[in-house]
KENUTOR-360834 format. One record per residue (C-alpha): residue in one letter; x, y, z. Coordinates in steps of 0.001 Angstrom, whole numbers, padded with zeros to 6 digits, always signed. Layout:
! residues N
AXYZ...
//
This chain:
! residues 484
X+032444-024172+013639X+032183-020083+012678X+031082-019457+009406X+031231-016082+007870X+028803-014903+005465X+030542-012447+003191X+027657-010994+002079X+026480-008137+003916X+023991-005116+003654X+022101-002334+005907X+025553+000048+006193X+027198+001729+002762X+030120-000215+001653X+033805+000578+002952X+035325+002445+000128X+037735-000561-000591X+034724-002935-001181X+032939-000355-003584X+032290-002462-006999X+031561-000883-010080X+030214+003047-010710X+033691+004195-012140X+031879+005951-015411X+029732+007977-011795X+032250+008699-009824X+034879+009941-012991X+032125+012488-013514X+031754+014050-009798X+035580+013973-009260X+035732+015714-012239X+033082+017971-011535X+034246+018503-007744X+038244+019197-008929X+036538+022101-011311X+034430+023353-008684X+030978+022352-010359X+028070+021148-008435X+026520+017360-008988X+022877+015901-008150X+023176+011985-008410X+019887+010446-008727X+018696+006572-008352X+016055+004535-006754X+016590+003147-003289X+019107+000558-002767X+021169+001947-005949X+024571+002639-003788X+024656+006580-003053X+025551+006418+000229X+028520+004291-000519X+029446+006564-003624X+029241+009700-001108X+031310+007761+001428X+033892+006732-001063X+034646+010498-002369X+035112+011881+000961X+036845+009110+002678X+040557+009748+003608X+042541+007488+002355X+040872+008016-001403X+041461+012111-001636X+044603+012030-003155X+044044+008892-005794X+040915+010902-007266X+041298+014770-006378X+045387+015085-006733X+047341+018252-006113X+043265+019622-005080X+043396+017071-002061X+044613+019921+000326X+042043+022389-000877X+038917+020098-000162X+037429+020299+002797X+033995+018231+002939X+030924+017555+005135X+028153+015034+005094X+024426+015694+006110X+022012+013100+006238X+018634+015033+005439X+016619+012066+006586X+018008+012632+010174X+016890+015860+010576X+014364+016977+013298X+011461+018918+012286X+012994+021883+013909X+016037+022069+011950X+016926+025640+010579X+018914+026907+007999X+020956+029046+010834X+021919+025533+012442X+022220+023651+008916X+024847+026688+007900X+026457+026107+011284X+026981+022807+010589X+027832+022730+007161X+030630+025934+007721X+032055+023836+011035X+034905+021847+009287X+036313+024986+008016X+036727+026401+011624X+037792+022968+013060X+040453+023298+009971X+041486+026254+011251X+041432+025163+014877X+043853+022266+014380X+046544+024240+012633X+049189+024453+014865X+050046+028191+013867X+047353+030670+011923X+047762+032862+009126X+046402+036344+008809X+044399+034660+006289X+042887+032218+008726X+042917+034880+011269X+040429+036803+008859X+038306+033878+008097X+037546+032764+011452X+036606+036686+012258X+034176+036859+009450X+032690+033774+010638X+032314+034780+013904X+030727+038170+012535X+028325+035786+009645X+026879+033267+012874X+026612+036169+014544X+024061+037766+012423X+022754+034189+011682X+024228+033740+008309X+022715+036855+006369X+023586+037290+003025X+025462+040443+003358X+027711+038722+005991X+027785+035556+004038X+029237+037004+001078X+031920+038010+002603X+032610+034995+004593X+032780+032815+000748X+035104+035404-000124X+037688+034750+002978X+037015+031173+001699X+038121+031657-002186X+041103+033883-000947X+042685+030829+001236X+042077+028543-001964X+039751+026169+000049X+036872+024403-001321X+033942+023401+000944X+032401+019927-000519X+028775+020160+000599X+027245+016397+000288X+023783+016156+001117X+022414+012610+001311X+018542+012062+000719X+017895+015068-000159X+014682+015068-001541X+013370+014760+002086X+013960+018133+002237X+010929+018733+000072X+009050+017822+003074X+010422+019404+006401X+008226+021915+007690X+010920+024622+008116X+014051+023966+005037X+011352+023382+002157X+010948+027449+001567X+012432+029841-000701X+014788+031282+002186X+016574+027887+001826X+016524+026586-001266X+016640+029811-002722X+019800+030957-000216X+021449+027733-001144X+021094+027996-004900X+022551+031569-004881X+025467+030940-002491X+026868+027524-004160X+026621+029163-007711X+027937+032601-006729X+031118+031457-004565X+033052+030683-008072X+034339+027179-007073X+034418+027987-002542X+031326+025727-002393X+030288+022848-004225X+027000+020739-003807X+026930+016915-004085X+023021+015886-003478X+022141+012016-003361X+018564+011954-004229X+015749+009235-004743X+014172+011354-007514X+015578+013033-010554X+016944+016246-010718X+013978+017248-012570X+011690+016299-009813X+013287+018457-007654X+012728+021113-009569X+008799+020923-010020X+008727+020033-006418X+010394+023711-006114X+008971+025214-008466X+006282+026846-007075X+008268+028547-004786X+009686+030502-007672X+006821+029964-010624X+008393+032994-013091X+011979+032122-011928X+014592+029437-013103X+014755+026365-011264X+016335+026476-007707X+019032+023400-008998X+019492+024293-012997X+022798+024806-012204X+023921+021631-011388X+024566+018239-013696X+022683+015319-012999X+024071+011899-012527X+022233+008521-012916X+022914+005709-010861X+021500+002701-013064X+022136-001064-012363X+025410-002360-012040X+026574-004193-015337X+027065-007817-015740X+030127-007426-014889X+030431-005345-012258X+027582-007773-010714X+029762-011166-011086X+032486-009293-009210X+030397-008248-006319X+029253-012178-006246X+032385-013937-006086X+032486-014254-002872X+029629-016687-003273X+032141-019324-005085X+032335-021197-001996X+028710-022822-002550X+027127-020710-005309X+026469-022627-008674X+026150-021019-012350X+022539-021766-011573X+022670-020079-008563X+024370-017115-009533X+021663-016592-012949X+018654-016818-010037X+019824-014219-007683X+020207-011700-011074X+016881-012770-011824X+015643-011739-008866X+018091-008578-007724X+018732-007445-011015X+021511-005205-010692X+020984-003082-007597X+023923-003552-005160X+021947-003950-002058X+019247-006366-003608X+022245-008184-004868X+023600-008482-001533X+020653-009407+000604X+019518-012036-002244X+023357-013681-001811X+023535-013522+001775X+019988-015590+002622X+021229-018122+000006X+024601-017963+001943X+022970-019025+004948X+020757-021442+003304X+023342-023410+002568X+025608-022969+005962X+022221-023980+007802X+022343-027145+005167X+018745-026123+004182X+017041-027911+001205X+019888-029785-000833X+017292-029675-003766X+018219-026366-005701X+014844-025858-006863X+013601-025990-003247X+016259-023914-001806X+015608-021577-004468X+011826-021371-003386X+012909-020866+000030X+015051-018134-000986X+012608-016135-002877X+010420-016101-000109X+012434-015047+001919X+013948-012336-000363X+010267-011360-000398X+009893-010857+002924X+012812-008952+003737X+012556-006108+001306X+008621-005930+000283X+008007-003451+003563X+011633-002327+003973X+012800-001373+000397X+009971-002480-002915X+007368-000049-000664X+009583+002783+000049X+010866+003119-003522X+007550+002574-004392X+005716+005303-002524X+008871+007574-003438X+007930+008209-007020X+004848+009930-008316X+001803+008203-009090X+002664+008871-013258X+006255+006762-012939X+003871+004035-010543X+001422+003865-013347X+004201+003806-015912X+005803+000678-014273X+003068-001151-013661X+001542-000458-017682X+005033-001632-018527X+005125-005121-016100X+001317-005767-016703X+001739-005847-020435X+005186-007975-020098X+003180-010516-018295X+000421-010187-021017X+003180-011168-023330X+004838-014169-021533X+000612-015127-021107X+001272-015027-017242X-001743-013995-015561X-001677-011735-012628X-002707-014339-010140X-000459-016572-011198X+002531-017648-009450X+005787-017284-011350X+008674-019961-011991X+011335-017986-011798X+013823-020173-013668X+011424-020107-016391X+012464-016211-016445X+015865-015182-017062X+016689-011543-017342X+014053-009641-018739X+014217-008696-021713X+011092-006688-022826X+009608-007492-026040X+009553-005241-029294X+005637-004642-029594X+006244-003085-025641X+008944-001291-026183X+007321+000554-029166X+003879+001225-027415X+005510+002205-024008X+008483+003620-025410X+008401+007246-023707X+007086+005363-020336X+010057+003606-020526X+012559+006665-020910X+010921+008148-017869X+011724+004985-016138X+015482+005220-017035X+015429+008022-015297X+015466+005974-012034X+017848+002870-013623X+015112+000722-013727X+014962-000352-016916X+018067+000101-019379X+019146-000325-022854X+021677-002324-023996X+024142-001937-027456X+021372-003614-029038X+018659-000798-028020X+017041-003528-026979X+015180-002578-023298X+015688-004794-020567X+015059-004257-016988X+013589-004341-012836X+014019-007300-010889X+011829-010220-011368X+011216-009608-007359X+009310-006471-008594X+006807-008101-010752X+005486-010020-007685X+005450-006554-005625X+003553-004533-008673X+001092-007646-009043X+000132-007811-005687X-000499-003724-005441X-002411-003536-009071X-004307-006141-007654X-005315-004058-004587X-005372-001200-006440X-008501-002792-009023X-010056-004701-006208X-011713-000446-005705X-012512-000293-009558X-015679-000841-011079X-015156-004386-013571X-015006-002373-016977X-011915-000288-015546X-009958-002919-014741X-006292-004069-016333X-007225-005902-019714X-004731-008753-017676X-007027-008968-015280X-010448-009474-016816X-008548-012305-018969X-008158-014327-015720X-011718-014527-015753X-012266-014826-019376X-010479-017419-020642X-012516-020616-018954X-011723-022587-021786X-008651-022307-021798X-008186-023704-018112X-011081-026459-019012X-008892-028274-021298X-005747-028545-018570X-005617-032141-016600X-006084-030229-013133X-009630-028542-014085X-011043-031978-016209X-010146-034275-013199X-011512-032493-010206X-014333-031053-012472X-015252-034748-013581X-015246-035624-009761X-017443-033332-008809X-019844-034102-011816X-020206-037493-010047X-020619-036533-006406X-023116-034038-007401X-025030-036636-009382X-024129-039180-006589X-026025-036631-004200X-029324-036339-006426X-029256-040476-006053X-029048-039706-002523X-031342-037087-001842X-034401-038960-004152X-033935-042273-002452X-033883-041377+000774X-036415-038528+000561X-038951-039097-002229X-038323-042991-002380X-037678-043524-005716X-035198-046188-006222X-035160-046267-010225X-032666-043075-010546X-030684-045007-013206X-033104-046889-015259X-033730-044227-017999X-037307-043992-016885X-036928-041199-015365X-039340-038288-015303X-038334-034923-016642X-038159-033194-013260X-036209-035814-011785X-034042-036056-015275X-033529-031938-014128X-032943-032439-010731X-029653-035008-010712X-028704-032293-013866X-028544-029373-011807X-026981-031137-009119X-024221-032629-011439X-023453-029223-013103X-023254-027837-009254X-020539-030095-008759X-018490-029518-011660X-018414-025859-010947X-017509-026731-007692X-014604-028835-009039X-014080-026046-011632X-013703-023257-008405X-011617-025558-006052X-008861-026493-008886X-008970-022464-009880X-008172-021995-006473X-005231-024888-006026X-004178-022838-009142X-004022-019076-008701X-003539-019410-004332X-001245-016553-003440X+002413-017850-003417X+005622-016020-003482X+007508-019773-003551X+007938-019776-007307X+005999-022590-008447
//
């Protein structure tokens, strides 16, 4: 029997499966239709590929751009793709070749288009100097087109050898802004706009930022909404409890959403674990495993050690608040969406507005903060906890010490009395042992004991409670991703 899981990820979405980001996308059409450039901005897995896809595919130009449809003429660069030795002579050939395959396909050309394509011709010619280029944008404005450039991960570009200089960024800023409407930008970026900027900015120290003259657009998480739309599919199997767990654990990021969906798709096609808790354990781990390297790492090592210290000052002190210790596993039913408490909000309030910046955490109407997947505390744990194993003991987290420190606390729990107790008696059981068989004294119980014998089965006994007291701390706080 074929089953088909409707849940996919790894490609954007077809335009006509694009949920949600209408507020986004009414923004760049608008901006695009007035001939303004855009920077949208989110973390990985936040949808800007799709978004990008969706404004220049086909059969969508004349339901958002209208009587501008004709005028648009757009091309898509993946920065990520490009080789080391990638110019801005062959990115300028590249971006200006849809205008000359425009003209190419016309079946008869205008003196206009006549006078383009010779001005291009003269601008490759003397590899795209500005001069030359000016006059090519002004061939462009005078046939009324408008050349959408969309660059996707852009902020690789702050690291290729040859496009991160002034020449470039410096060429692009002044052509886009000076063309009056003949070129527009649209950058998809895993950092904000103002990232970009200090990441340029040195290039330029007593000028104004390279992209100043462009808007910056947010991609956040999808809304509650939005999110049981893009999981309906799910209806076949999926139960309420099923559909609050995978928004625990994607929160609202499309392509978390999707790969958390489509492994509890297949858990149930494959007919694995009919108890929901289990197959809800299953899941997680295997959420866990697909996105830790692939996705929770990249995003991670994408933003700057201040936002990574911001996140995990924020998620350490939520635990702190729920009394979760670091080591400890986490039941994720026990967690439903998180909702950050007052006393954080107020003392990380400004980390928290830099992490908006990325969508990761959010306000509602209530101005009440909420926020990241409950994937992500697992991820942050396990790298604070790498991070402190290199610390001296008085620097580390305040949540981490308290694992440690609070012995009493886990000496009163049935776990740490029982095996505690039975090692009490096979450590005393031991002494018996060891001074009958070696020192021949057979009266070990009658009370008539001497005082270093009294000592002996003592220290012995209290050996074997903290044995007990070690092996039930590490039954406890064992590294587990399972959720119990």
């Amino acid at each position: 029997m074929q089953h088909n899981n409707p849940f996919t990820y790894g490609n954007p979405v077809p335009p006509d499966q694009l949920i949600g980001r209408d507020d986004e996308l009414f923004k760049i059409v608008e901006r695009i239709n007035t001939g303004q450039s855009t920077a949208m901005t989110g973390s990985l897995c936040s949808g800007k590929t799709s978004i990008l896809e969706y404004l220049r595919a086909a059969e969508k130009q004349t339901e958002l751009y209208g009587d501008n449809t004709n005028q648009l003429i757009f091309y898509y660069l993946d920065a990520s793709t490009l080789e080391p030795t990638y110019n801005k002579v062959q990115f300028w050939n590249d971006a200006l070749k849809p205008l000359i395959d425009c003209i190419n396909t016309q079946n008869s050309s205008s003196p206009l288009e006549s006078n383009l394509l010779e001005t291009y011709q003269i601008c490759q010619e003397k590899q795209f100097g500005g001069y030359e280029f000016e006059k090519l944008i002004a061939q462009i404005r005078k046939m009324n087109w408008q050349l959408v450039l969309m660059i996707d991960e852009f902020d690789m570009l702050l690291h290729h050898p040859i496009l991160n200089s002034t020449e470039f960024f410096g060429g692009l800023r002044s052509r886009v802004s000076l063309s009056k409407g003949a070129l527009t930008l649209v950058l998809a970026s895993n950092i904000p706009l103002s990232q970009l900027n200090e990441g340029t900015q040195h290039f330029n120290p007593t000028g104004s930022p390279y992209f100043n003259f462009m808007s910056d657009i947010i991609l956040g998480p999808l809304q509650n909404t939005q999110i049981n739309k893009l999981l309906q599919p799910g209806e076949t199997y999926f139960t309420e409890d099923d559909y609050r767990f995978i928004k625990n654990i994607a929160g609202g990021y499309p392509y978390l959403l999707q790969v958390a969906a489509s492994i509890l798709w297949e858990m149930y096609e494959k007919g694995f674990e009919k108890d929901s808790v289990k197959r809800q354990q299953r899941v997680k781990q295997a959420f866990y495993d697909q996105i830790a390297e692939n996705t929770l790492k990249k995003m991670w090592q994408r933003w700057t050690e201040e936002t990574q210290n911001d996140l995990t000052s924020v998620i350490l002190a939520y635990l702190e608040q729920q009394q979760i210790l670091v080591t400890q596993p986490i039941e994720i039913n026990k967690l439903p969406e998180i909702q950050i408490g007052k006393w954080i909000a107020e003392k990380h309030t400004p980390l928290l507005k830099e992490l908006r910046l990325y969508g990761f955490v959010a306000q509602d109407s209530s101005n009440d903060w909420r926020g990241f997947p409950n994937i992500f505390l697992d991820f942050v744990r396990e790298n604070q906890l790498r991070v402190s194993d290199d610390k001296q003991p008085d620097e580390k987290s305040h949540v981490i010490i308290r694992e440690d420190d609070d012995i009493l606390e886990k000496l009163f729990s049935p776990t740490f009395l029982i095996v505690m107790f039975i090692g009490t008696i096979v450590g005393e059981r031991l002494g018996h042992l060891i001074l009958t068989t070696h020192f021949g004294l057979s009266q070990t119980f009658s009370g008539t004991d001497s005082l270093s014998v009294l000592i002996f089965k003592f220290v012995l006994a209290a050996l074997g409670a903290f044995l007990g007291y070690k092996i039930a701390k590490w039954f406890k706080t064992k590294p587990s991703y399972s959720g119990t």
